[in-house]
C-alpha positions, 0 to 999 in steps of 0.5 A: 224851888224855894226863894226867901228875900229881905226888904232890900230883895237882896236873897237871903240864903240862911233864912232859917237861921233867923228863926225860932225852932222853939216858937215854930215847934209850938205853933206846929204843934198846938196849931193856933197862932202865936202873938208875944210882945217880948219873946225874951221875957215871956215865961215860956220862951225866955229861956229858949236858946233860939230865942236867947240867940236871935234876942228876939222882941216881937213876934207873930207866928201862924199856922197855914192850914186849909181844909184840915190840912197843914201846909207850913208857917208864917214867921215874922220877927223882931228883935228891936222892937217890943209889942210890934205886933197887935191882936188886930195885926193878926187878925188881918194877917189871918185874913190875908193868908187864908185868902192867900190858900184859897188862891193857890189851892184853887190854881191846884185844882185847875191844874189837876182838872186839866191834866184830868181832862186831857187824859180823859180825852187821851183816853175817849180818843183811843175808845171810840165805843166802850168796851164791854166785856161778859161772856155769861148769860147775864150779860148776853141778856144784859147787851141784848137789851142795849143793843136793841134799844140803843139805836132808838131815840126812847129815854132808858133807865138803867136800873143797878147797883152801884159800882155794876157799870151803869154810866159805861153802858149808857155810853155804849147805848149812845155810841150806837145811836145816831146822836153817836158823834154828837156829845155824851153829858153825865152828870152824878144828881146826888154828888152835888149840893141841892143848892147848885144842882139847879145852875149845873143842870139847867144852867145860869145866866151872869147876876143870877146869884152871888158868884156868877159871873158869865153865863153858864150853859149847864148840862143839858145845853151842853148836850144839845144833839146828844145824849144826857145821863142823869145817874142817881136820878132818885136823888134829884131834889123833888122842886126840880123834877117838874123842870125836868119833866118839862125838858123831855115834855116840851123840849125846852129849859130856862137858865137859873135868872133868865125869863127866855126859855131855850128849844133843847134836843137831847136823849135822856138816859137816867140810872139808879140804884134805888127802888123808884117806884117805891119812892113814887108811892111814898111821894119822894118822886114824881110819878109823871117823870118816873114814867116819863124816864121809864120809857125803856127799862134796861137792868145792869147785873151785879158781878155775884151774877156774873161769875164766869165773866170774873176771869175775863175781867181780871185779865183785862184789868191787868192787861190795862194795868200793865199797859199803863204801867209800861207807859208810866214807866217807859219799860222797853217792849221785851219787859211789857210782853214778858209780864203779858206772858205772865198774866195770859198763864195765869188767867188763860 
């Protein structure tokens, strides 16, 4: 939908007309704004027939752009009055629209997170247990180890590279334990800046610092009953690692600002891709907490390990695939068995 309206909100269905395709085609390209007291009798617009047209005076021209992204132009213009427009003008409409794409950029985001969540529900809803699929021996060695250490209560570290299905088999080892119908918390140590990962994981309460607004429960509350992964655990700041030796020590936290510490009762489950104990010896992790999350030790081999698990996994991507694809695009059934056809010749 696109609107233009005047002072008197009366629309005004030839908006563009009003504008100058010279100053506009300069701002867009230059990207810096533009500020002339008399468009008509500046040196580079005065012979501009857009400009001669309009009899264009002031003008003031932005462009709106947001984190590196171009996302249009503020145009005001004039043609009755010279030098309508001042340096400090612009500089509070700089103000004003920067605040103004943050705003709208920050309701994108909602409204992509909570399509996101509600296909991730969509999707935890079909998937009681997830699904892993392996026929070599790697993999029987692999799903031996989960599970027989996933109905216990010990805290596992899965050791892997990245990209080998760490989190998906920590959720597999929660969805056989007895925590199974409580919640399953992940959180990524190393996708958070080191200045908020202390509030993310053990939580805050409203004042605690600048932007904090409510009380936050953090992570590990929010697993209470449940089950915590930590993946990239080697990548937790080294001022938090005692923290978190007290949680699984003591079973407790106290939220980012509070002095009131909080009974917690959570199964940790931690991943990495690095060597630990390497890091222990050159004093980047504690070695209390690495033995402590190393209670049971699970390895998740690299796909070059598990070449004869490749055609499994292919037909089941495509399978996904074509799936989601009939749904996308609400292919009648006949089309959908048809392309499964095809794929169960190609990768029997």
């Amino acid at each position: 939908m696109i609107a233009a309206r005047n002072f008197e909100r009366t629309d005004i269905l030839e908006a563009v007309g009003n504008l100058s395709d010279s100053i506009i085609n300069h701002v867009f390209t230059k990207r810096k704004p533009l500020l002339l007291a008399n468009a008509g009798e500046d040196t580079i617009f005065k012979e501009a027939s857009s400009v001669h047209n309009l009899k264009l005076n002031s003008v003031m021209c932005l462009p709106l752009e947001l984190r590196g992204n171009f996302l249009g132009l503020l145009y005001l213009g004039n043609s009755n009055i010279s030098n309508l427009f001042t340096q400090e003008t612009l500089y509070k409409t700089s103000l004003f629209t920067a605040q103004a794409l943050l705003i709208l950029s920050l309701i994108e985001q909602k409204e992509t997170l909570a399509l996101r969540n509600e296909d991730l529900e969509r999707q935890l809803g079909e998937l009681s247990k997830p699904i892993l699929i392996g026929e070599s021996s790697a993999f029987h060695e692999m799903m031996e180890h989960l599970d027989r250490f996933g109905p216990t209560e010990a805290n596992i570290l899965l050791l892997g590279e990245t990209g080998t299905g760490k989190e998906q088999a920590a959720r597999y080892l929660h969805s056989i334990s007895a925590r199974h119908g409580k919640g399953f918390v992940a959180l990524n140590c190393g996708a958070l800046p080191q200045e908020i990962i202390e509030s993310e994981l053990f939580g805050h309460v409203k004042g605690a610092f600048t932007g904090a607004v409510s009380d936050y429960l953090g992570k590990i509350r929010s697993a209470q009953g449940g089950t915590l992964f930590l993946d990239e655990i080697g990548e937790l700041p080294l001022a938090l690692q005692p923290k978190l030796l007290r949680v699984i020590q003591e079973r407790e936290i106290t939220p980012v600002g509070s002095s009131k510490t909080i009974k917690v009762d959570i199964r940790l489950i931690a991943a990495t891709n690095q060597n630990l104990e390497g890091m222990v010896k050159e004093k980047r992790f504690r070695e209390d907490l690495f033995y402590r999350i190393n209670t049971l030790q699970i390895m998740i081999p690299a796909l070059r390990q598990r070449a004869a698990d490749i055609p499994l996994l292919t037909r089941f991507f495509l399978k996904d695939l074509l799936r989601k694809a009939c749904q996308r695009e609400n292919f009648r059934r006949r089309h959908y068995k048809r392309f499964f056809i095809l794929v169960a010749r190609k990768y029997p």
